[in-house]
N, C-alpha and C positions, 0 to 999 in steps of 0.2 A: 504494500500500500504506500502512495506515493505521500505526500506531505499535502499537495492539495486537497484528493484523497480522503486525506482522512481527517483535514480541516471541514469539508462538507459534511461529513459521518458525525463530525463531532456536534455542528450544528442543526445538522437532524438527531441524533440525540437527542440534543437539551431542549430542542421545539417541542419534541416528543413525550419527554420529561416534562417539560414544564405544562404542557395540555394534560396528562395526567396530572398533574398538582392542582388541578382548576378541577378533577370529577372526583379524586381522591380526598379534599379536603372537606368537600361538603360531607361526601361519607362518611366521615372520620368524626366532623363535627355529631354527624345526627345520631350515631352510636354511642361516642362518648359522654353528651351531654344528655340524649333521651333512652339511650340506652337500645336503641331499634335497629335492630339485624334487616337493611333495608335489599332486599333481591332486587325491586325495581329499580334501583338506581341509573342502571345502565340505558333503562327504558327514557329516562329522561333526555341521558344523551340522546338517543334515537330522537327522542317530540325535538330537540333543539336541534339537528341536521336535517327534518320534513320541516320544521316549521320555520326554519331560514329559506328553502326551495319552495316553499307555500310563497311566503310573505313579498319573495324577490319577485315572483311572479305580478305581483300587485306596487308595492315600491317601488322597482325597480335597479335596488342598490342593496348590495349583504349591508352598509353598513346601518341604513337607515332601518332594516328589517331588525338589526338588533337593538337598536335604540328602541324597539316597538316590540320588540320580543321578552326581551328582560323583566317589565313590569308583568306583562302575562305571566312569567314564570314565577315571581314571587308569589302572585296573588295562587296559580293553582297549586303551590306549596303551602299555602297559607289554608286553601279550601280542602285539602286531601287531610293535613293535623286533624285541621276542626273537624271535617267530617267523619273520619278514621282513626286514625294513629292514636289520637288523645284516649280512645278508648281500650288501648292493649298496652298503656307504659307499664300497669303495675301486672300485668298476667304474662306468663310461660313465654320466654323467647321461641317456642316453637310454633304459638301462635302466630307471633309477629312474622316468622316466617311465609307462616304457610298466607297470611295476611295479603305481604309484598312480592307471593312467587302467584297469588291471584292476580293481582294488579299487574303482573306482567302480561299477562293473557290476556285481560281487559285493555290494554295500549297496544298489544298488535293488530286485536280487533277492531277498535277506533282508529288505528294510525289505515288499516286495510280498508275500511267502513271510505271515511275520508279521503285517505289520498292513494290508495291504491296499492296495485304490490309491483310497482312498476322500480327502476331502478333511474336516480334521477343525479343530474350532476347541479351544480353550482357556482357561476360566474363568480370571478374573483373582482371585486370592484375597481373600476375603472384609474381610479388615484393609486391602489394598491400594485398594477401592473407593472410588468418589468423586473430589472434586477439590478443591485446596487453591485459593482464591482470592489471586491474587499481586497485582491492584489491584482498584479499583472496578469495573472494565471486563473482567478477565483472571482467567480461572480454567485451571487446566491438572490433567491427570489424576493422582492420585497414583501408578499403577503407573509411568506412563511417568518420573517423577521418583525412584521406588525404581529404574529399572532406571540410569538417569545415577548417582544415589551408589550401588549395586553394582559399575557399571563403574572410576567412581573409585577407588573403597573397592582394587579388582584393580590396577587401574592401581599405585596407592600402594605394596601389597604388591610386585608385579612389580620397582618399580625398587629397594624396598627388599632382595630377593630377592635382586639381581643385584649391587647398589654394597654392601653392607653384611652379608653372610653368605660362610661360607667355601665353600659350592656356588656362592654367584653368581661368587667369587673363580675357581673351576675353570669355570666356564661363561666368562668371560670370557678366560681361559689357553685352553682351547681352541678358541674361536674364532678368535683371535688365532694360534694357532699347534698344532694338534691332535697334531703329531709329538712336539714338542717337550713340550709339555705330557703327554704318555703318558711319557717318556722321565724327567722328574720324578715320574712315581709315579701322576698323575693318573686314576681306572679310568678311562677313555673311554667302555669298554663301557657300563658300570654307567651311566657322566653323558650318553650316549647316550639310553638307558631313561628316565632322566629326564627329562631336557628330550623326547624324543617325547611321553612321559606327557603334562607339563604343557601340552604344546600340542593334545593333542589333550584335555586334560578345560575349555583354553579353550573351544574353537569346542563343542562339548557344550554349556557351560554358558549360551553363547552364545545356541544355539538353543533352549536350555530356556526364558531369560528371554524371547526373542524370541516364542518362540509363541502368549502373549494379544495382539499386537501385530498379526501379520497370521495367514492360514490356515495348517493345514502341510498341507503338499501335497506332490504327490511329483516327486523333482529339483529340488525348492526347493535345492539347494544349490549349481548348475550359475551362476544368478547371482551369489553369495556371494561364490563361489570368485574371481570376475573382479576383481569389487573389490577383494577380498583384497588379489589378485597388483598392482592398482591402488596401494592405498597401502600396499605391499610397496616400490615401484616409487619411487613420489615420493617418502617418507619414508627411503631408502637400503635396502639388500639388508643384514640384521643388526642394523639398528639399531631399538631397541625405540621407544627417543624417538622416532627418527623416522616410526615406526610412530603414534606418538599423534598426533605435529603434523601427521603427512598423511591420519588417519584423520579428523579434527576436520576440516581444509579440506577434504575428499571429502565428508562429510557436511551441510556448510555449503552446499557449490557444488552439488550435488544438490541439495536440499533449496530453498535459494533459485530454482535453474534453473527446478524443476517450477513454480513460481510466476511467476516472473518471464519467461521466457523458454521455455514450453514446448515452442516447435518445435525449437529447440535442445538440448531437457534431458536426450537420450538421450548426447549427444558431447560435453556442457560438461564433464563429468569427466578424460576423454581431451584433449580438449586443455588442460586444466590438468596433465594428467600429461607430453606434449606440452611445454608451456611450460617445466616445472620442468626434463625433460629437458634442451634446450635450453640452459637457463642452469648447469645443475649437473647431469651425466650420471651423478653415483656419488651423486643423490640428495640432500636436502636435511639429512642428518644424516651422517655414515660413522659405521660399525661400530665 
């Protein structure tokens, strides 16, 4: 591998990496804080790569469809809490399962109902075109570069969100202890709706950005999901950093695998999750 090479591998990596830290952090939030094993996850990504190809259709532009998307996606995280979820925090995780592996079959249905089972692509916006030349030798695409600083830009927000305002102060109180922090005053309810909200207008926004990137197709989200639960897994159970730092190595180690090692490249992930386990079973950050 030549040095250009493996400058482009290195930045589809952390693009790759870093779009996992935008479907992985919601995850990560709604488990640690509400404690919900969510299977649908992935489906969400799925509603935000139709509903970027829906919306482009009518705007005319991915970026004004997600200025118009985002608020859809908090408010139908906000109506899925209140309608559902609120009602399984304190009963059997295998509830909650079997809950959110319904609601996956209820969104292929609707996404099929709706928009079909056709296999649809997505224009990358017109300002977005082209590619910025990084050496003599090295050019790389501009979308794929707005979508690494959009995830950043999230990322930033996220921690700032959480260490530095008085929601992240209750987000953190109830994680840490949801009794107790009720018992202070804390709504749960309410910081419940929230934090579902915001993790499901991630993985949304997710598959919004991700749809000029590859097709959307249908049960695109059935992979997503796995990775997710991946650097859910290596990066610790709650913990958002460690959501980043194992979102960035899953996306590194795929990314170089495919290149480097592709007989290997469907299991290098797993056994780096594997490895981490091993050395550190509560994950490479705690909660």
């Amino acid at each position: 591998m030549g040095l250009t090479e493996f400058l482009i591998q290195l930045l589809n990596g952390l693009q790759y990496g870093l779009l996992l830290f935008m479907l992985a952090a919601g995850l990560t939030l709604i488990f640690g804080i509400m404690g919900v094993v969510n299977l649908a996850h992935g489906n969400f990504y799925m509603l935000g790569a139709y509903l970027a190809w829906w919306l482009v259709q009518s705007l005319g532009n991915l970026l004004w469809a997600i200025v118009v998307g985002a608020p859809l996606a908090l408010a139908l995280g906000w109506l899925l809490e209140w309608a559902l979820l609120r009602h399984f925090y304190r009963r059997d995780h295998l509830d909650q399962v079997l809950l959110t592996f319904g609601l996956i079959y209820l969104f292929e249905e609707l996404r099929s109902i709706l928009w079909g089972d056709d296999v649809h692509a997505v224009a990358v916006p017109p300002v977005l075109q082209g590619s910025v030349a990084l050496t003599d030798t090295l050019s790389y695409p501009v979308y794929r570069l707005f979508v690494m600083g959009l995830c950043v830009l999230l990322a930033l927000a996220l921690y700032l969100l959480i260490t530095r305002t008085k929601l992240g102060m209750m987000i953190r109180a109830g994680a840490f202890d949801a009794t107790m922090a009720e018992a202070l005053g804390i709504p749960m309810r309410r910081l419940h709706g929230t934090v579902f909200a915001l993790g499901v207008a991630l993985a949304v926004l997710a598959g919004m950005v991700a749809a000029p990137l590859a097709s959307v197709y249908p049960n695109m989200g059935a992979p997503v999901l796995i990775m997710c639960f991946v650097v859910v897994v290596i990066g610790g159970i709650g913990s958002v950093r460690g959501a980043f730092v194992a979102a960035l190595l899953v996306g590194l180690v795929d990314t170089f695998g495919k290149v480097l090692l592709p007989q290997l490249a469907s299991v290098l992930v797993y056994m780096l999750m594997a490895a981490v386990l091993l050395w550190r079973p509560e994950g490479l950050l705690r909660q």
